[in-house]
Residue, then its C-alpha position, 0 to 999 in steps of 0.5 A: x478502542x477508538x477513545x483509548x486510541x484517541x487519548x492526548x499522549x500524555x495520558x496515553x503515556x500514563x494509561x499505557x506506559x511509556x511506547x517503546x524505543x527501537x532503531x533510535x524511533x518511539x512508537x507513537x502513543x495511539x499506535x501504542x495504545x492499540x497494541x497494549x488493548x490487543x494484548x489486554x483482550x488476551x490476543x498475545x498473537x497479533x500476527x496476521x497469518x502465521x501458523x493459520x489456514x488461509x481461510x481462517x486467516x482471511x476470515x480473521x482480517x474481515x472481522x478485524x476491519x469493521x472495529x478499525x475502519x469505522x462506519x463506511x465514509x458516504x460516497x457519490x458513487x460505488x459501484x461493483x464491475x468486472x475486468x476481463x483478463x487473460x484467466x478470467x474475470x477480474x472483480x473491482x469496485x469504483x469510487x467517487x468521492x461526494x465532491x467530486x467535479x464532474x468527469x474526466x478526474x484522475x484515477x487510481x488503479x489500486x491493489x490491497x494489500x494481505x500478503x498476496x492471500x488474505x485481502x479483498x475489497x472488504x478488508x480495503x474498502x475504507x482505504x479506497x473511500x479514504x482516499x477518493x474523498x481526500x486526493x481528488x481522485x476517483x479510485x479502482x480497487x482490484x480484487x486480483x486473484x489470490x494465493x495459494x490457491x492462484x500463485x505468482x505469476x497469476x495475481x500479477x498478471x491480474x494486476x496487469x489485465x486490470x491496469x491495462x482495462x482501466x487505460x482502455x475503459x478511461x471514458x466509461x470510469x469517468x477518468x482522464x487516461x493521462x492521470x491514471x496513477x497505479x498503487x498498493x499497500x505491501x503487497x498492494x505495493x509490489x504488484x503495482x509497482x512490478x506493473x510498471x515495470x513489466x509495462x516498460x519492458x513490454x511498450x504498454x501504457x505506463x501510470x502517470x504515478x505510482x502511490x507505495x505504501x510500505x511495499x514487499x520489494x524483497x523476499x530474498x531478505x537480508x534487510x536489517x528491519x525483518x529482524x529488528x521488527x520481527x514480533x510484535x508489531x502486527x506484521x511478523x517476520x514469520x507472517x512475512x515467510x508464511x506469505x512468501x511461501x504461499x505466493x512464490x510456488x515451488x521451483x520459481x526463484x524469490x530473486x525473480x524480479x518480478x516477485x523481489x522488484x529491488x532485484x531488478x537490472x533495471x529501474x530506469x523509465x519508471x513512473x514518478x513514486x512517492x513512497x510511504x514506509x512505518x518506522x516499525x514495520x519489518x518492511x521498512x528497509x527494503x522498501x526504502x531500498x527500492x525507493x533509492x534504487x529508483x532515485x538512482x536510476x533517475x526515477x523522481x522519488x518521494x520517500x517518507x518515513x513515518x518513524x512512529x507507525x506500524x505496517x497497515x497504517x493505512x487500515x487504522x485511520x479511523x482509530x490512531x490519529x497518528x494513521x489519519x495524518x500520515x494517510x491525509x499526506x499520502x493522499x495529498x500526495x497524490x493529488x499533487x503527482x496527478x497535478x504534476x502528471x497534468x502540466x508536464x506528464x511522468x517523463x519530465x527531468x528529474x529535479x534535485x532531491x530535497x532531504x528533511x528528517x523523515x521525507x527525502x526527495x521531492x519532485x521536481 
């Protein structure tokens, strides 16, 4: 898979045909790649959940994630803890990249992705490494309690717990409490950002940035991607519905602003975002959406397209040239809000955006 994947694109093109075209992108060749293999092992359903029981779904993403991870990038350190929140203990893990300069370093308070059903640490465990070894950051990944065993609100309140000990345990993880930034991938994404959201509104400490890789906002839909990426593409629509309908229980409105961020009154005050979004990913509209609604309510945004890629980008860097790159920018970015946070902090005024095709707006 690794050497399919890693084919120069003209004979990528020429084994594998020639990668679809929707909403004026190309899939990229590697991406393309990898999803013609899937189809070729006689895995038609590339779909993540649906139609599947919870644990069988958890157990098929565990065992997809050594084929696409790769082995285990060497670290200095990793090391298993326990959070205390107020349902119990909270699982997490630490990572401390070989380079790493000694303490205190910026952190990352990081929450997986899955639906709010399907990860754990596992299932991100390159991820993290990923990124500790190339933003300078030491990171924390949070095993938050998971759905439908543990339904909305209680994976957010273990995201808050969680935030909140990492602030007060900054000394013990070796961090500077003034660069600790806050992130997640999809629904990774949504927790960290209703954190922040939730701290704003309650006066608790708020990140010094928040790292959205292509973030549920909206489980009210609407959004034209759902449809247009809705098969085909790893993330189906109806995995989307299979994920909603675990997570948000009966009786609680979608429109909750705590579960469909974009519906929120009020983004105002948040922390500065860089946001990452996949061309072909039924995510991708309302996460842009979010990160406009931030802008506008005078957050510093950064917004970048990937307009080849696909939803889990950031699970396939060790196989798809075209993730490494796009995860290497995230990570950049990243070192670059912490550096930010440490000159002048999250609350500086906010600059002109700056637009380019694929990336709008830079910090100021």
């Amino acid at each position: 898979m690794r050497k399919a994947c890693g084919l120069h694109p003209r004979t990528s093109r020429a084994v594998f045909g020639r990668p679809p075209r929707l909403d004026g992108q190309e899939l990229a060749p590697d991406i393309h790649a990898l999803l013609r293999l899937a189809a070729w092992n006689g895995n038609g359903d590339t779909s993540l959940a649906a139609g599947r029981e919870p644990e069988q779904a958890r157990a098929e993403r565990r065992a997809e994630i050594p084929v696409v991870s790769g082995p285990p990038r060497p670290m200095a350190r990793v090391e298993s803890l326990t959070m205390s929140g107020p349902l119990g203990e909270i699982p997490g893990r630490l990572y401390v990249a070989l380079d790493a300069p000694p303490p205190p370093q910026p952190l990352l308070v990081f929450f997986h992705g899955g639906g709010w059903v399907i990860g754990d640490l596992d299932t991100h465990d390159g991820v993290c490494r990923f990124l500790a070894e190339y933003s300078g950051c030491r990171v924390l990944s949070v095993d938050y309690r998971l759905a439908p065993e543990h339904p909305f609100p209680q994976p957010l309140e273990d995201a808050v717990a969680a935030f909140a000990w990492a602030v007060q345990r900054a000394g013990e993880l070796g961090a500077d409490p003034a660069r600790i930034a806050i992130g997640g991938d999809s629904a990774g994404g949504n927790l960290a950002t209703a954190v922040c959201i939730q701290a704003r509104i309650s006066g608790a400490p708020m990140p010094a940035m928040q790292l959205l890789l292509y973030p549920v906002t909206d489980a009210v839909g609407g959004q034209a991607s759902r449809d247009t990426f809705a098969e085909g593409f790893i993330l189906t629509r109806a995995d989307m519905r299979w994920f909603e309908e675990r997570y948000i229980p009966d009786g609680v409105d979608g429109a909750d602003p705590r579960t469909s961020v974009m519906r929120a009154d009020d983004l105002s005050g948040l922390p500065p975002a860089y946001v990452a979004t996949a061309g072909f990913d039924p995510l991708r509209d309302e996460g842009e959406t979010y990160a406009e609604r931030m802008r506008g309510a005078g957050v510093r945004v950064v917004l970048q397209r990937h307009p080849g890629l696909i939803h889990t980008f950031a699970n396939l860097t060790a196989i798809c040239p075209s993730a490494r790159t796009a995860m290497l920018e995230v990570a950049g970015a990243l070192r670059m809000g912490l550096g930010l946070a440490l000159a002048g902090g999250p609350n500086q005024p906010r600059g002109d955006a700056v637009s380019a095709p694929g990336n709008r707006g830079f910090p100021g």
